[in-house]
PDB file of N, CA, C and O in Angstrom:
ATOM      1  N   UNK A   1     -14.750 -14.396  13.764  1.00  0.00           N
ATOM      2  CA  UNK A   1     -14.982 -13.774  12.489  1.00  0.00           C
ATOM      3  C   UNK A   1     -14.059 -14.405  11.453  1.00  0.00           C
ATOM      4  O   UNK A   1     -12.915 -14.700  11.798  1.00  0.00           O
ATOM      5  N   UNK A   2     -14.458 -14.625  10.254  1.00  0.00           N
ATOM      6  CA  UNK A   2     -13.667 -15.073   9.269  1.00  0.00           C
ATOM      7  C   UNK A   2     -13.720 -14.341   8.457  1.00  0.00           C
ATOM      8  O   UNK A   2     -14.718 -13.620   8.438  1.00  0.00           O
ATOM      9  N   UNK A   3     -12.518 -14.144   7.234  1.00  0.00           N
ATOM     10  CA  UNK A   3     -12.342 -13.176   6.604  1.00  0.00           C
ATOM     11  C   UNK A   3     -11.548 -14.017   5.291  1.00  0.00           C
ATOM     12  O   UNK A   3     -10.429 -14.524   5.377  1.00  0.00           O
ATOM     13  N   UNK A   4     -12.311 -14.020   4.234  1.00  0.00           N
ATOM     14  CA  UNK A   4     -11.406 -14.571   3.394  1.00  0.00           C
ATOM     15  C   UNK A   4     -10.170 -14.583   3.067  1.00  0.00           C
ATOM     16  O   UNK A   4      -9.592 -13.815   3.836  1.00  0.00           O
ATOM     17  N   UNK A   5      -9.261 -15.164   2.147  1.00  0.00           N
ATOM     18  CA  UNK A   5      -7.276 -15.166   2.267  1.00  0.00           C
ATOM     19  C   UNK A   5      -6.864 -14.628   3.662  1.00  0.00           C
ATOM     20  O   UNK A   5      -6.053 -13.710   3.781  1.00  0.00           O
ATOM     21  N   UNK A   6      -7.440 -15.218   4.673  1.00  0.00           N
ATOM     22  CA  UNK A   6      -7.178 -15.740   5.598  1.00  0.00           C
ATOM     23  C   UNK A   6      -6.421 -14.343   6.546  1.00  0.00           C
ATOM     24  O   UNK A   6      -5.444 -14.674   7.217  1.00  0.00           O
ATOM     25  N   UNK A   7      -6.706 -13.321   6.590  1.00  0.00           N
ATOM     26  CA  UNK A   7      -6.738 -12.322   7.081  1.00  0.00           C
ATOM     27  C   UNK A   7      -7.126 -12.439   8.520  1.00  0.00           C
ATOM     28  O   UNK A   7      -8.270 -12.822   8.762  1.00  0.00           O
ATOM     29  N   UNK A   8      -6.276 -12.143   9.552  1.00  0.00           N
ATOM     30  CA  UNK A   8      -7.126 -12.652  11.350  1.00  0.00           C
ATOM     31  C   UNK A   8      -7.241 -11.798  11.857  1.00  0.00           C
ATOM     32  O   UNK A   8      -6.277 -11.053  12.032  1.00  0.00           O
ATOM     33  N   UNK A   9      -8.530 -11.496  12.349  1.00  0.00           N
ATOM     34  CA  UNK A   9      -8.761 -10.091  12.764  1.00  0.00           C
ATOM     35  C   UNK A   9      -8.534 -10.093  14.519  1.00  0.00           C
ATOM     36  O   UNK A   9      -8.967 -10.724  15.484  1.00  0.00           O
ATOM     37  N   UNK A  10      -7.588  -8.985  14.256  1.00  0.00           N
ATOM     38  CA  UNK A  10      -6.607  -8.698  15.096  1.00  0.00           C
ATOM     39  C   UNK A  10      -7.225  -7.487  15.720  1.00  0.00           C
ATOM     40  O   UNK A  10      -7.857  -6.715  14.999  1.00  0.00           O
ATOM     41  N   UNK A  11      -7.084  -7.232  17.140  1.00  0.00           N
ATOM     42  CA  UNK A  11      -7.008  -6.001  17.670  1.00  0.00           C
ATOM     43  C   UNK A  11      -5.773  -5.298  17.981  1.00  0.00           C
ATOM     44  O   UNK A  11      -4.703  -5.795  18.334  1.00  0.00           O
ATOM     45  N   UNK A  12      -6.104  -3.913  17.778  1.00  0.00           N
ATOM     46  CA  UNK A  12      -4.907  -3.260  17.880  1.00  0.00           C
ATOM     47  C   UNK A  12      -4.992  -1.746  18.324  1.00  0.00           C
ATOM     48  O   UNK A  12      -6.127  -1.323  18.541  1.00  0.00           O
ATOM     49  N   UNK A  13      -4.230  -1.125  18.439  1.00  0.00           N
ATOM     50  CA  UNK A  13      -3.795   0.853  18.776  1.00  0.00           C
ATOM     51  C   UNK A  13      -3.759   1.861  17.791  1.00  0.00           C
ATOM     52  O   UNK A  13      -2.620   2.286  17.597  1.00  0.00           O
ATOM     53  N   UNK A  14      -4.502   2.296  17.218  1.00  0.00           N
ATOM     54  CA  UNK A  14      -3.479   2.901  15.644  1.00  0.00           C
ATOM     55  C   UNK A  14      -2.563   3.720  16.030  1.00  0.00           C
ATOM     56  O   UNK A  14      -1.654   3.995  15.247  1.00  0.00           O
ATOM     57  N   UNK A  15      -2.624   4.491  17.794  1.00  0.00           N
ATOM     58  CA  UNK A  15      -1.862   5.348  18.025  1.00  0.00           C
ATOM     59  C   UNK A  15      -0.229   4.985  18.393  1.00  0.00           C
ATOM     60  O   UNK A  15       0.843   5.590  18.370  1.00  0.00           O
ATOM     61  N   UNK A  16      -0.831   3.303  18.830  1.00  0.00           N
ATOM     62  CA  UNK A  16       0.653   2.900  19.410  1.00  0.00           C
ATOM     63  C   UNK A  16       1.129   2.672  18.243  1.00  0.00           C
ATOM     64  O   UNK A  16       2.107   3.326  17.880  1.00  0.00           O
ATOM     65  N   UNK A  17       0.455   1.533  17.240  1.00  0.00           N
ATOM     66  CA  UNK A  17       1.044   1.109  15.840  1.00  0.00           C
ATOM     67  C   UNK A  17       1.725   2.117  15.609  1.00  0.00           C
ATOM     68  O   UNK A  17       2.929   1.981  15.825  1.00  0.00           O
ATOM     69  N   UNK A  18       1.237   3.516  15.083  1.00  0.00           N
ATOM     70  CA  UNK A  18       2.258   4.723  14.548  1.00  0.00           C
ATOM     71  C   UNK A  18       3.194   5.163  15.230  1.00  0.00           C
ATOM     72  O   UNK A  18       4.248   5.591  14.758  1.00  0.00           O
ATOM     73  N   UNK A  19       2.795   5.082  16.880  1.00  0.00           N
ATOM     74  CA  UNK A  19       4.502   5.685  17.575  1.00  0.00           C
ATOM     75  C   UNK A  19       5.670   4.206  16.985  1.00  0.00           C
ATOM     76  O   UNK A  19       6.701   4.567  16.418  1.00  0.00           O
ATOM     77  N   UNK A  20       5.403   2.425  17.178  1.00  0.00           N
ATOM     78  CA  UNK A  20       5.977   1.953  17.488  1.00  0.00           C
ATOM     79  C   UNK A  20       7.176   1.926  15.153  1.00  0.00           C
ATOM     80  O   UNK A  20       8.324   1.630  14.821  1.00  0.00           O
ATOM     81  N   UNK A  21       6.337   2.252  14.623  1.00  0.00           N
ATOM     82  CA  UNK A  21       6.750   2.784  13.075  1.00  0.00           C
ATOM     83  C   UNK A  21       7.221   4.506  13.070  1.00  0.00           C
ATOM     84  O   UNK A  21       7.548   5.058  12.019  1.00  0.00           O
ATOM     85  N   UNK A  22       7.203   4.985  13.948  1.00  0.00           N
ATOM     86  CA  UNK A  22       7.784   6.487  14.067  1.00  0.00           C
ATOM     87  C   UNK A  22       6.838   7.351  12.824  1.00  0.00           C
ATOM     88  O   UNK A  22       7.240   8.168  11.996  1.00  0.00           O
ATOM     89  N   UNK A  23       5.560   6.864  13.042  1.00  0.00           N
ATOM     90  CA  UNK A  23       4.546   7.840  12.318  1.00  0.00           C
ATOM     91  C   UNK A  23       3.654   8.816  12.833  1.00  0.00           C
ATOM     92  O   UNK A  23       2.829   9.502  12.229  1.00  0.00           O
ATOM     93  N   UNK A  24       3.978   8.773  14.192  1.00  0.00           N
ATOM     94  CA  UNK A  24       2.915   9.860  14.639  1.00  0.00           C
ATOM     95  C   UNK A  24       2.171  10.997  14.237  1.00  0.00           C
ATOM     96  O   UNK A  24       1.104  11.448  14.653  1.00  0.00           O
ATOM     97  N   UNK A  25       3.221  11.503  13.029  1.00  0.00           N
ATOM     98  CA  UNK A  25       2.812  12.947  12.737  1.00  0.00           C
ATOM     99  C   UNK A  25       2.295  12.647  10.977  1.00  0.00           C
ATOM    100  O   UNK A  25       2.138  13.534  10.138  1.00  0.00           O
ATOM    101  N   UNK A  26       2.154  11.554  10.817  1.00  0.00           N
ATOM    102  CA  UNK A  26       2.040  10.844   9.435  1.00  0.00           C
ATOM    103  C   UNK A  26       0.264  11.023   9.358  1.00  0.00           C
ATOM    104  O   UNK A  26      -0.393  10.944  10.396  1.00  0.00           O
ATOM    105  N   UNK A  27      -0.200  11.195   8.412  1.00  0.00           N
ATOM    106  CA  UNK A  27      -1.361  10.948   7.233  1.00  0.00           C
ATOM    107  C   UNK A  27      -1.396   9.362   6.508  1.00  0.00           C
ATOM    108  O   UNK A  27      -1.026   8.913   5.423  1.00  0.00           O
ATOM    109  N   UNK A  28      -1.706   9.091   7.086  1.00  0.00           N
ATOM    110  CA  UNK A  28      -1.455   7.465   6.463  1.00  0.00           C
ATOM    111  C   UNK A  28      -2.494   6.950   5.008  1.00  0.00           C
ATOM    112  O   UNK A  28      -3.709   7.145   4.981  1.00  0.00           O
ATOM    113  N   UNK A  29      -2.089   6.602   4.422  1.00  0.00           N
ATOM    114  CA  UNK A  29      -3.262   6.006   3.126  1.00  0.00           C
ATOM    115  C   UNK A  29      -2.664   4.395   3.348  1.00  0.00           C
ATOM    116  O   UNK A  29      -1.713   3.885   3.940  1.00  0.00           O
ATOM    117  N   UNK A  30      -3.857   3.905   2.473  1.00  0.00           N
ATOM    118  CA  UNK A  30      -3.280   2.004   2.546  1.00  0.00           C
ATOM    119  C   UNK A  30      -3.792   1.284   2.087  1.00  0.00           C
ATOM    120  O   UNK A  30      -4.997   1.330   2.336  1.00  0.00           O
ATOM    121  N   UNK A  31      -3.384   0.251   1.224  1.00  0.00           N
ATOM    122  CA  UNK A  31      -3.758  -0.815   0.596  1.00  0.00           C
ATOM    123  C   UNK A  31      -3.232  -1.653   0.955  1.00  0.00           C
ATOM    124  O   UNK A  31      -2.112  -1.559   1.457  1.00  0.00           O
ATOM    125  N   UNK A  32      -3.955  -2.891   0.797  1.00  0.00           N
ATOM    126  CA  UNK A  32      -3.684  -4.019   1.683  1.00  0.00           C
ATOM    127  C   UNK A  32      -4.737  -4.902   1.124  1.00  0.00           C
ATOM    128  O   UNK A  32      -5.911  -4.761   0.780  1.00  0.00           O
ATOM    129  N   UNK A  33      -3.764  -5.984   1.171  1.00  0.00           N
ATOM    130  CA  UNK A  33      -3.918  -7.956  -0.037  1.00  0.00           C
ATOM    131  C   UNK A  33      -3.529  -7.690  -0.812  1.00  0.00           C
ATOM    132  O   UNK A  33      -2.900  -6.637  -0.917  1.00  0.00           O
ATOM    133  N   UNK A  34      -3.718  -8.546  -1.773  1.00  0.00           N
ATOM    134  CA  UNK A  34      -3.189  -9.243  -2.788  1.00  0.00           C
ATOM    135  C   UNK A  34      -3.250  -7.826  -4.437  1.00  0.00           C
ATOM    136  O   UNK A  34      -4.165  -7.377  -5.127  1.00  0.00           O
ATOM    137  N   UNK A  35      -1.517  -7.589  -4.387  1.00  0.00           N
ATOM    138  CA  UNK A  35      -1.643  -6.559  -5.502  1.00  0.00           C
ATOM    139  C   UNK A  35      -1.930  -7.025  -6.919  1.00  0.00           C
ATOM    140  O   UNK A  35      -1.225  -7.946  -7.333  1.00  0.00           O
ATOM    141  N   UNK A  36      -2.552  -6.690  -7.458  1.00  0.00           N
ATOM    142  CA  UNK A  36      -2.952  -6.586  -8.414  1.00  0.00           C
ATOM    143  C   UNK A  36      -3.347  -5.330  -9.447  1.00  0.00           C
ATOM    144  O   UNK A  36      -4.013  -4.410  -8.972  1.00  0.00           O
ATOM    145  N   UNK A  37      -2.985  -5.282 -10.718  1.00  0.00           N
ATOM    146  CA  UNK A  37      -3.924  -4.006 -11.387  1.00  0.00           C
ATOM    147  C   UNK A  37      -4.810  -3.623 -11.414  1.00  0.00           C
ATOM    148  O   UNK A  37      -4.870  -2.475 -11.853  1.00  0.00           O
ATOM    149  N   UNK A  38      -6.191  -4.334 -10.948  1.00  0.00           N
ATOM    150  CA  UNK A  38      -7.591  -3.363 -10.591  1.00  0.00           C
ATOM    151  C   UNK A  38      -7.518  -2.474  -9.175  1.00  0.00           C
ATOM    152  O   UNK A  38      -8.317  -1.615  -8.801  1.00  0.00           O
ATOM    153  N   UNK A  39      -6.602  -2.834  -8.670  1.00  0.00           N
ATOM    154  CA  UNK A  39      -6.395  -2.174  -7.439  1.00  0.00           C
ATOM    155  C   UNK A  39      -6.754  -0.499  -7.067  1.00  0.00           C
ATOM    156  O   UNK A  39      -7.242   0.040  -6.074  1.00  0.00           O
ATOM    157  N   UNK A  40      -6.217   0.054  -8.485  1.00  0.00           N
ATOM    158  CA  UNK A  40      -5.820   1.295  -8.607  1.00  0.00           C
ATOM    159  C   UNK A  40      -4.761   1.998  -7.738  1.00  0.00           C
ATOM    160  O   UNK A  40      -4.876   3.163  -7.358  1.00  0.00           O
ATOM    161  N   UNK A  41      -3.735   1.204  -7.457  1.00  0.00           N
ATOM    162  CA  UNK A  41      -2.543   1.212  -6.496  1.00  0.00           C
ATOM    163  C   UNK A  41      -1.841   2.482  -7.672  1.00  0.00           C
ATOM    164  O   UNK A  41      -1.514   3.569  -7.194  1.00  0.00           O
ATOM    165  N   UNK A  42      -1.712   2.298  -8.750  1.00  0.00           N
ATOM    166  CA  UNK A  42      -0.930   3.157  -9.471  1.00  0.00           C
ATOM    167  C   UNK A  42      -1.073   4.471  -9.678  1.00  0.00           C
ATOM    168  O   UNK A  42      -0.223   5.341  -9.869  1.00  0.00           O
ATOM    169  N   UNK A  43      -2.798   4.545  -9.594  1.00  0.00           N
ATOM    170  CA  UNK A  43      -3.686   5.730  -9.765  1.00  0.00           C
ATOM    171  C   UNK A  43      -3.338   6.792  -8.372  1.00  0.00           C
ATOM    172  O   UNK A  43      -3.119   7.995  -8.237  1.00  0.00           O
ATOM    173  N   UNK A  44      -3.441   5.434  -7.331  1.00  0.00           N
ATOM    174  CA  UNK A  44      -2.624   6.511  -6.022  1.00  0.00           C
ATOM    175  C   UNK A  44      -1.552   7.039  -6.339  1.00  0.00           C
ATOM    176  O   UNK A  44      -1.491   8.206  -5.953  1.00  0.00           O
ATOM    177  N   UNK A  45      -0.347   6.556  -7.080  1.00  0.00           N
ATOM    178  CA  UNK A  45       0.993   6.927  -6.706  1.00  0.00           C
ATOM    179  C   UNK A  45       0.951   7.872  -7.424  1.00  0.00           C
ATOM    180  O   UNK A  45       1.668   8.743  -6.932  1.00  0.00           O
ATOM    181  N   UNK A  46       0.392   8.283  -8.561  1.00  0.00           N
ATOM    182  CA  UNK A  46       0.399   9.396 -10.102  1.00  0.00           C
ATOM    183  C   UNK A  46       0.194  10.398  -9.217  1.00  0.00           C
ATOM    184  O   UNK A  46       1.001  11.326  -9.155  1.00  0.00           O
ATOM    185  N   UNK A  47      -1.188  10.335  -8.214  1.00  0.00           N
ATOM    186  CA  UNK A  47      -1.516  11.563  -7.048  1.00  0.00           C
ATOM    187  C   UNK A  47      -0.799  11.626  -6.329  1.00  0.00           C
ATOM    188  O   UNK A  47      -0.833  12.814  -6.008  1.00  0.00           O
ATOM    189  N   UNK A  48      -0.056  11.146  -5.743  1.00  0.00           N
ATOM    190  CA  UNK A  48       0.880  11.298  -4.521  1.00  0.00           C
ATOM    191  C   UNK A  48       1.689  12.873  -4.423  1.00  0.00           C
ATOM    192  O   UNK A  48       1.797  13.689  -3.507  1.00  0.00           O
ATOM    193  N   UNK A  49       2.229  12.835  -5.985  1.00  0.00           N
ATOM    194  CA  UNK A  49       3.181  14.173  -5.931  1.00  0.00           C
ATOM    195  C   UNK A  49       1.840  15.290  -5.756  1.00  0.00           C
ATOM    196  O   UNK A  49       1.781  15.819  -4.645  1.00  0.00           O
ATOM    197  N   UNK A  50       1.158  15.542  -6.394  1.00  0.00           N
ATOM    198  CA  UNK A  50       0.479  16.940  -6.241  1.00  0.00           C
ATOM    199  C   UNK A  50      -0.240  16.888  -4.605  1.00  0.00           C
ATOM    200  O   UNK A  50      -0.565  17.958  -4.089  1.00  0.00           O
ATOM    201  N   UNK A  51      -0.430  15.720  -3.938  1.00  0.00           N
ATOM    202  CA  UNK A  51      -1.005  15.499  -2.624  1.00  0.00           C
ATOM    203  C   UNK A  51      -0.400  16.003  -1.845  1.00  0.00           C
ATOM    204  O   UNK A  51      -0.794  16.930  -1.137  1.00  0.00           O
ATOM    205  N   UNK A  52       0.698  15.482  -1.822  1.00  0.00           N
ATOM    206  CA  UNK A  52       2.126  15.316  -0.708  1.00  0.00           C
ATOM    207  C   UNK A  52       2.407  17.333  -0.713  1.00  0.00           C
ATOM    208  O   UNK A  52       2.783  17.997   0.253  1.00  0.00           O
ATOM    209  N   UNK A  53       2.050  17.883  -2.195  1.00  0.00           N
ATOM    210  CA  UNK A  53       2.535  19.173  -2.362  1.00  0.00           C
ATOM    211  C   UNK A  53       1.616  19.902  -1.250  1.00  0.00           C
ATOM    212  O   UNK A  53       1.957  21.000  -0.811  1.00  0.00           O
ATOM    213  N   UNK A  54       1.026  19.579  -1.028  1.00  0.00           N
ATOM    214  CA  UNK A  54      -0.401  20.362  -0.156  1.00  0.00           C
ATOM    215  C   UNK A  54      -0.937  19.814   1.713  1.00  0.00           C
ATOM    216  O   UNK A  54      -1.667  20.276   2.590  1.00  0.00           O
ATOM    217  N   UNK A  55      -0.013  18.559   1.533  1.00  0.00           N
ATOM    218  CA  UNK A  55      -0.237  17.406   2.413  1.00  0.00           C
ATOM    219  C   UNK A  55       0.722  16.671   3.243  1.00  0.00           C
ATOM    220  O   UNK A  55       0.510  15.615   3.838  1.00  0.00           O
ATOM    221  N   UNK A  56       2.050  17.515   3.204  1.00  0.00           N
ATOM    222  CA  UNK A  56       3.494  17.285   3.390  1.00  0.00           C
ATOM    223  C   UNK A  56       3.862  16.002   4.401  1.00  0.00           C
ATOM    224  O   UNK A  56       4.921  15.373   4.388  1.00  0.00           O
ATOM    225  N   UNK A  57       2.818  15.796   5.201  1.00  0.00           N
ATOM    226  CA  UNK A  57       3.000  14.304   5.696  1.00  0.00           C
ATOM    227  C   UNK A  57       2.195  13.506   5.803  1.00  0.00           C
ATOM    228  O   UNK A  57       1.861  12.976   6.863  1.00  0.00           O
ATOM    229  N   UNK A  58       1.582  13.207   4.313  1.00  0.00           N
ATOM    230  CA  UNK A  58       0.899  12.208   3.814  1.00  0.00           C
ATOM    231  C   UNK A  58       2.025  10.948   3.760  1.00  0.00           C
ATOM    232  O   UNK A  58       3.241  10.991   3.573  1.00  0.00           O
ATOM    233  N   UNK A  59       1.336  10.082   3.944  1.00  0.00           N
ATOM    234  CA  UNK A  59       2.600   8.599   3.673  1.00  0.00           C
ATOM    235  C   UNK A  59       1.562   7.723   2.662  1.00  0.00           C
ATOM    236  O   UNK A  59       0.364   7.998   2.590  1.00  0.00           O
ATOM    237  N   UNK A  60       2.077   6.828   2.033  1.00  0.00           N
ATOM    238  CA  UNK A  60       0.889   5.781   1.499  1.00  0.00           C
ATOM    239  C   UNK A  60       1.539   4.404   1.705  1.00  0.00           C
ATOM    240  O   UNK A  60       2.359   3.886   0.947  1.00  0.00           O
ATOM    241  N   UNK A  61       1.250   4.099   2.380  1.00  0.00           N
ATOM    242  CA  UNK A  61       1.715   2.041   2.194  1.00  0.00           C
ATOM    243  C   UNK A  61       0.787   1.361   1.961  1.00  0.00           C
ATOM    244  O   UNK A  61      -0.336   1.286   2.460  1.00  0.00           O
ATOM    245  N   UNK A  62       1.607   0.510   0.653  1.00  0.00           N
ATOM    246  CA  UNK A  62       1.141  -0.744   0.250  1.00  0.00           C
ATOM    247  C   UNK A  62       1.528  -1.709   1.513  1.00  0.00           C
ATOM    248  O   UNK A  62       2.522  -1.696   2.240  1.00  0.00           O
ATOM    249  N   UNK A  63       0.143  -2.715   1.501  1.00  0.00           N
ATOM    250  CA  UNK A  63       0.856  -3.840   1.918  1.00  0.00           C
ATOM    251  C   UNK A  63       0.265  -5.034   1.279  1.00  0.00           C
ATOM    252  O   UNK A  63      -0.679  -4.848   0.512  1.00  0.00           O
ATOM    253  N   UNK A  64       0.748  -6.398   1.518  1.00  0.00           N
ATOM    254  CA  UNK A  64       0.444  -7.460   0.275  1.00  0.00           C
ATOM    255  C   UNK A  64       1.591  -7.991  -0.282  1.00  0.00           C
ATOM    256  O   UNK A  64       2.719  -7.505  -0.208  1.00  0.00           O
ATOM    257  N   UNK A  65       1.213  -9.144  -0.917  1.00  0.00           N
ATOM    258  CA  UNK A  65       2.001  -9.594  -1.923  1.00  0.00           C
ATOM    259  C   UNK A  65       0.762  -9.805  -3.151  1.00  0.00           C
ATOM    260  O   UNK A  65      -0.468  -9.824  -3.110  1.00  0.00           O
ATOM    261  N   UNK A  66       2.007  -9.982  -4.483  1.00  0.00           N
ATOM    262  CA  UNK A  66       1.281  -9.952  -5.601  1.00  0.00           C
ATOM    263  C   UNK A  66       0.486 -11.401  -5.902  1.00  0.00           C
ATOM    264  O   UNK A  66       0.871 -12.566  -5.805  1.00  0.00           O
ATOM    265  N   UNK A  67      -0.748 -10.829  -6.296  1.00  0.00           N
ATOM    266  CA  UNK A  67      -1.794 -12.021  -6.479  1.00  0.00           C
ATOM    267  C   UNK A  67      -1.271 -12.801  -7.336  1.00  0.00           C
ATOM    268  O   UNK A  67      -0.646 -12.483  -8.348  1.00  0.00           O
ATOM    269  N   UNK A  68      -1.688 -14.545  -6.676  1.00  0.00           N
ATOM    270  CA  UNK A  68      -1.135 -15.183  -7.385  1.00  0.00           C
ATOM    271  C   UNK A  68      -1.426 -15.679  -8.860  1.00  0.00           C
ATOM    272  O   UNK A  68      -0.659 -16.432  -9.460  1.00  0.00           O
ATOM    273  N   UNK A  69      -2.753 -15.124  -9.454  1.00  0.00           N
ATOM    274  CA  UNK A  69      -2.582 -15.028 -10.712  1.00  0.00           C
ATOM    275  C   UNK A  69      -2.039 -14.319 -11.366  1.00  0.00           C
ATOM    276  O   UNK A  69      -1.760 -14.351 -12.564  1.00  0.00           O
ATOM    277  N   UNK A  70      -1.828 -13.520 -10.479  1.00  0.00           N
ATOM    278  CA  UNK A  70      -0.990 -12.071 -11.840  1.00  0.00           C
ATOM    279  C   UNK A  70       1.047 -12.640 -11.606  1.00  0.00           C
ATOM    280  O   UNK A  70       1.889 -12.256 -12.417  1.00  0.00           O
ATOM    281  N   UNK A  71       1.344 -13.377 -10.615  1.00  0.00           N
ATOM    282  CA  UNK A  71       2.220 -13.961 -10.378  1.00  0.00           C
ATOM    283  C   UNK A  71       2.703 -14.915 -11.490  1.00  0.00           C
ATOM    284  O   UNK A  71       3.777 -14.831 -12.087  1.00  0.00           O
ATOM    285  N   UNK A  72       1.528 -16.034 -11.709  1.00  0.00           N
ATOM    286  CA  UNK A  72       1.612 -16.956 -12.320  1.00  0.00           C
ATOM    287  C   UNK A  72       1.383 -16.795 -13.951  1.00  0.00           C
ATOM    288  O   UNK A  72       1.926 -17.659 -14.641  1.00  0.00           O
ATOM    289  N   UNK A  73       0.692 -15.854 -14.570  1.00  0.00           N
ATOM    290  CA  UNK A  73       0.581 -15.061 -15.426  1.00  0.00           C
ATOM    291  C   UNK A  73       1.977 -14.268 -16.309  1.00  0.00           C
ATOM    292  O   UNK A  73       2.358 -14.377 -17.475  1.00  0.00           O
ATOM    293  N   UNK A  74       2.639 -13.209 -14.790  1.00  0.00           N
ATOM    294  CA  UNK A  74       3.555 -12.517 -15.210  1.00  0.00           C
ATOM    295  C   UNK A  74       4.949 -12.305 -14.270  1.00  0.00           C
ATOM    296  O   UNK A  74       6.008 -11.750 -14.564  1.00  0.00           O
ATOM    297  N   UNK A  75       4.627 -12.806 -13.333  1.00  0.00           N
ATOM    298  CA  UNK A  75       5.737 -13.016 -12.207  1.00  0.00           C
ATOM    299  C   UNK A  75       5.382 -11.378 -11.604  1.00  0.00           C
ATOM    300  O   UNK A  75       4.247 -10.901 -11.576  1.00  0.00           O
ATOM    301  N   UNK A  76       6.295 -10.867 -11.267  1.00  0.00           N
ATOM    302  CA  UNK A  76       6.595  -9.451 -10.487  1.00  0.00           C
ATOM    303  C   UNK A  76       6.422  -8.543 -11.026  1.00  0.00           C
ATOM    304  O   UNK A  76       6.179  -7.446 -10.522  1.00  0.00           O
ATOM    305  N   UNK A  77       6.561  -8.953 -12.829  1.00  0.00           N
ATOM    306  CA  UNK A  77       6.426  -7.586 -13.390  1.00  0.00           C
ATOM    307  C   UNK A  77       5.844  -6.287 -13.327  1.00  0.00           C
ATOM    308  O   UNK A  77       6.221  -5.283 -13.932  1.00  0.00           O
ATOM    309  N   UNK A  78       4.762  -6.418 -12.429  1.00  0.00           N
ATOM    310  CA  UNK A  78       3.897  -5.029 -12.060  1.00  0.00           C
ATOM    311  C   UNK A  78       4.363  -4.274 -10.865  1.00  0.00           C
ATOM    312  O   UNK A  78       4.589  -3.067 -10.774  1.00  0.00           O
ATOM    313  N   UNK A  79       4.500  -5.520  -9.669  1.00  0.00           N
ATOM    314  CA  UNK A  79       4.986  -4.857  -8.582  1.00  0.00           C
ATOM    315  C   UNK A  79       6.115  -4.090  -9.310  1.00  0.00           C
ATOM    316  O   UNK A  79       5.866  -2.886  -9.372  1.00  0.00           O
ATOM    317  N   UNK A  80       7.373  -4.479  -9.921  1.00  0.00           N
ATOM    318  CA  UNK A  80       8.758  -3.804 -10.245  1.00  0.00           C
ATOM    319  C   UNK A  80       8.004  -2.811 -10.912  1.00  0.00           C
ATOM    320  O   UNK A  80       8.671  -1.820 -10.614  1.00  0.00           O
ATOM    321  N   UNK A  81       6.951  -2.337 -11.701  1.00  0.00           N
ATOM    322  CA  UNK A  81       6.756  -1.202 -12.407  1.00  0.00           C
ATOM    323  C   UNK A  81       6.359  -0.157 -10.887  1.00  0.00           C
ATOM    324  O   UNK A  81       6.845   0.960 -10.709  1.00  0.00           O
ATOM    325  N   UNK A  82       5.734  -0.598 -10.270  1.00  0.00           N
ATOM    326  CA  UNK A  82       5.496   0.111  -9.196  1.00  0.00           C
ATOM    327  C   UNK A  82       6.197   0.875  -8.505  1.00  0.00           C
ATOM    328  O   UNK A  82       5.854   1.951  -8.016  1.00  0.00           O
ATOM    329  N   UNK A  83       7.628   0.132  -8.407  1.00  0.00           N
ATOM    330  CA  UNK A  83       8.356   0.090  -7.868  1.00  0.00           C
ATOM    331  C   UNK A  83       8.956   1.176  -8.438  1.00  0.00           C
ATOM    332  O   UNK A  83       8.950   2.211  -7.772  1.00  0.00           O
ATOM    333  N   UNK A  84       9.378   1.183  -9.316  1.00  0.00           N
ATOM    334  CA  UNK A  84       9.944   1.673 -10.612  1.00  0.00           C
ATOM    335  C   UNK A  84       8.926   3.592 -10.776  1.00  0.00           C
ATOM    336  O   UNK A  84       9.279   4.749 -11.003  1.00  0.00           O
ATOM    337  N   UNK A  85       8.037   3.103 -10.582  1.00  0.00           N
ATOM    338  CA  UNK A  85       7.191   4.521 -10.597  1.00  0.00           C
ATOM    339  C   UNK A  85       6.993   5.387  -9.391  1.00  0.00           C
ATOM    340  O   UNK A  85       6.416   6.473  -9.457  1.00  0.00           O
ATOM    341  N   UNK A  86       7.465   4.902  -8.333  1.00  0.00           N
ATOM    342  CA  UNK A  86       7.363   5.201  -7.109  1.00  0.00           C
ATOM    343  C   UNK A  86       8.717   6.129  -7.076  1.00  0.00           C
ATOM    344  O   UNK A  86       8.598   7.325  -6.810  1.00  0.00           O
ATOM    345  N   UNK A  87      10.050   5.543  -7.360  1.00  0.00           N
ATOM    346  CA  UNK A  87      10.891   6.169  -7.532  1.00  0.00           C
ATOM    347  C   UNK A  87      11.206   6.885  -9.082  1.00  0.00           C
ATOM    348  O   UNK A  87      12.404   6.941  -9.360  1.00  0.00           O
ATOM    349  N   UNK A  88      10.669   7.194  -9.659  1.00  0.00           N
ATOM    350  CA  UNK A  88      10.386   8.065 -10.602  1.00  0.00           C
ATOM    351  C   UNK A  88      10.199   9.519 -10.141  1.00  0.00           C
ATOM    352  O   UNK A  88      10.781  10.574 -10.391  1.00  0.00           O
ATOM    353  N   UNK A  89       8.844   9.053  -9.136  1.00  0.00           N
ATOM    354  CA  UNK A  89       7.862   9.916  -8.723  1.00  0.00           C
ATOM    355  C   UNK A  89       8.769  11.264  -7.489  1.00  0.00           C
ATOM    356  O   UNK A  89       8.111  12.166  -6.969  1.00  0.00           O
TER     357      UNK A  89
END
């Protein structure tokens, strides 16, 4: 199977994955490739607080690095807002 930006599709456990990250009892959300602003990565995090209020072990991970146009464009600047809003939040 091929998968564009080179993504290898891997088999795996989700149950082991979460014991071997100490998530067992976790709600997991997730994004994954290349961050960018259409993503709506931000739109998650704004929800997170009223979620988490109702949802107490919800987790959300990003994973990715930032696309390289928005890189080459603006460098990090979005991820750090993210970043930045996450711990706000």
């Amino acid at each position: 199977m091929f998968v564009d930006h080179g993504v290898p599709d891997l088999q795996f456990s989700a149950e082991k994955s979460k014991n071997e990250l100490k998530l067992e009892n976790k709600k997991i959300l997730t994004t994954f490739g290349f961050i960018g602003r259409n993503k709506g990565i931000k739109t998650v995090i704004k929800a997170l607080p009223k979620v988490i209020e109702k949802q107490p072990n919800v987790i959300y991970m990003i994973l990715g690095k930032t696309h390289p146009n928005v890189l080459r464009h603006s460098g990090e600047e979005y991820r750090i807002f993210l970043m930045r809003l996450i711990k706000n939040l």
